[in-house]
N, C-alpha and C positions, 0 to 999 in steps of 0.2 A: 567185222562190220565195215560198209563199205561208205565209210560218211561222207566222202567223195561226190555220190548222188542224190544226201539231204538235203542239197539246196534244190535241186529240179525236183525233188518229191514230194517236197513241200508243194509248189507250183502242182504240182500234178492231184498233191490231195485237195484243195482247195477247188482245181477247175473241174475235178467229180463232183465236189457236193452244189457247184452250180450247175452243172452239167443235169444235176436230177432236180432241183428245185425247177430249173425251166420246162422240165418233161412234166412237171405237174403243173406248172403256168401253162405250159402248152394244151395240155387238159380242159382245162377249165376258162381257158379266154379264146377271142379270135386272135392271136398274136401271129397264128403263122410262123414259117420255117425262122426257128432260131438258133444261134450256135454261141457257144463259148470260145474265143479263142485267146492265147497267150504269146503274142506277139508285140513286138514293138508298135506304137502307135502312127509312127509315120507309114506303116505297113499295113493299114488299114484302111480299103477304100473309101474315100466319103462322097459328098454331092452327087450323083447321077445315078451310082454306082454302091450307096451306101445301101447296105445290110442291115438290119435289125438283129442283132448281137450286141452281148458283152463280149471285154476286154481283160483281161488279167495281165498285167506286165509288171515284172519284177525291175523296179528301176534303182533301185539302190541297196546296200549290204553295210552295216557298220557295228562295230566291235560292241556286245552287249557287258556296259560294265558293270553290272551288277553281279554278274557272274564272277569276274575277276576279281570285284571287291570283297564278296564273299568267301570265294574258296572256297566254295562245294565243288570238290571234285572225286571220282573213284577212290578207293580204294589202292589201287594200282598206282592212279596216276599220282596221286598224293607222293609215290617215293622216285616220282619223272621227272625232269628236267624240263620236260615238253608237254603241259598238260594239256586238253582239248580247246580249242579254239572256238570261243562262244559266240554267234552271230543272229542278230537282229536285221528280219527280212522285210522289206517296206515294197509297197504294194499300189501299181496305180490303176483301180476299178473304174471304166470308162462305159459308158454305155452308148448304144448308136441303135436310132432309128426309123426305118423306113414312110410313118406315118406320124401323126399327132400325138402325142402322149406317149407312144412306145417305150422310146428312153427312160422316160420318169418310171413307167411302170415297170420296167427291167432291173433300175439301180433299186428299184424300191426294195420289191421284191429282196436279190442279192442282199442289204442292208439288214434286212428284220433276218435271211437266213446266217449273215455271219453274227449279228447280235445274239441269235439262238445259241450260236455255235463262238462260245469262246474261246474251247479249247478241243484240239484237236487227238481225241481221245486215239488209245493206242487201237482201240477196236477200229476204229473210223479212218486212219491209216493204214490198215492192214487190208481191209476188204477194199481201200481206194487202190492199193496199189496190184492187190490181185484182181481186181478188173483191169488192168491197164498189163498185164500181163502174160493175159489173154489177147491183148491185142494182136490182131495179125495186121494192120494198116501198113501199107507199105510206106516205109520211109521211117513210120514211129521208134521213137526210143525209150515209146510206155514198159515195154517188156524188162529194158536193163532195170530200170528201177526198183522191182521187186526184190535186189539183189542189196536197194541201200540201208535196210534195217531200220528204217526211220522209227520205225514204233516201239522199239527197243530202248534206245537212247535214253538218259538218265533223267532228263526233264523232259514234263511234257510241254506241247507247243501251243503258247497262246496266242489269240487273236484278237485284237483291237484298232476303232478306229483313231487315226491321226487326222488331225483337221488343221489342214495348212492353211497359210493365210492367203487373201486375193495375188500377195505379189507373190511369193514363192509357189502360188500354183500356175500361175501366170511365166514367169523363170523358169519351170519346168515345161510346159509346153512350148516355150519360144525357143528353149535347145533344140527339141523333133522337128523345128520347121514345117507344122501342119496342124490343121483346123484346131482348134479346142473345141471340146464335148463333156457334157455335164459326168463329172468325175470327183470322187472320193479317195481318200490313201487308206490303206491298212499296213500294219504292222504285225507282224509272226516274231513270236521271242519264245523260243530260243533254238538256233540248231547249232550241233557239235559237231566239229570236225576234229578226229582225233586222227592225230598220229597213227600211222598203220606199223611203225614197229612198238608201238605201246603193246598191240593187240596181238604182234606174232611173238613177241617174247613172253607175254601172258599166256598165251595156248602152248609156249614151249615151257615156261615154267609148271603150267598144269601137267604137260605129258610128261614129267620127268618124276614129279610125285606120284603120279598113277603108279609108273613103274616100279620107286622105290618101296 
């Protein structure tokens, strides 16, 4: 397993299931050409120049201790020194738009689809990342990711929102040095990052039984 690129698949499953939710808003309204992208916020045109898009950015990572406290872990790692590393992935949903209402009806939208969607089933995983692995885009790194096994992993991955207060959403956009826009957080719990020689001494303990 390549847990390595759980954290961008994560990212990457999430900006499919917006990705199709807009192709059906796009359907059904005047909304016009709109995009998902997952970039830092200051990287995002505004005023003259601004786009009608969401925003996905990953702006923070911190150790999920419930997992620790519990000690649910493998089989394996149970007899490891080094068990997997559990992270909770926080999320800042921004929306931007070219006309009146756009915004509103973009976050909106996105909101009732991640409310649908708590958890990121392993079906829903698998087919986000085998479209992105199909990618031919020049420059994309959709392709590696089918390689991170995300949907394997031992827990699945939920999704919730976090509701920050005026100042600490206020602290966070005054770090990016750029406009504020009506924006939400989520929270993804839980991905693993394991040890890669957990995983080759496990595949060499299995080939050595085979044999015997």
């Amino acid at each position: 397993m390549r847990s390595g690129l759980a954290i961008a698949s994560v990212t990457a499953v999430l900006k499919n299931l917006l990705d199709n939710e807009l192709i059906q808003l796009s359907a059904t309204a005047s909304m016009g050409d709109v995009s998902i992208t997952v970039q830092p916020p200051d990287r995002i045109p505004t005023g003259a120049e601004e786009r009608t898009q969401l925003n996905l950015w990953l702006y923070r990572l911190t150790p999920n201790s419930g997992w620790r406290r519990s000690g649910t872990f493998s089989t394996q790692a149970d007899l490891l020194e080094n068990p997997p590393l559990a992270l909770d992935l926080h999320y800042l949903l921004t929306a931007y738009g070219e006309r009146d209402f756009q915004a509103e009806i973009l976050l909106g939208h996105a909101i009732q689809l991640l409310h649908e969607t708590p958890i990121l089933t392993r079906e829903t995983i698998r087919i986000a990342l085998a479209s992105g692995s199909s990618s031919r885009a020049s420059g994309t790194a959709l392709p590696l990711l089918s390689a991170s096994n995300l949907a394997d992993q031992l827990e699945q991955i939920k999704i919730s929102p976090e509701f920050l207060s005026m100042e600490e959403m206020s602290k966070l956009w005054s770090t990016l040095q750029t406009r504020s826009r009506l924006s939400v957080t989520y929270q993804a719990s839980m991905v693993l990052i394991e040890d890669r020689r957990v995983n080759t001494a496990t595949e060499d303990d299995a080939s050595k039984a085979m044999i015997s």
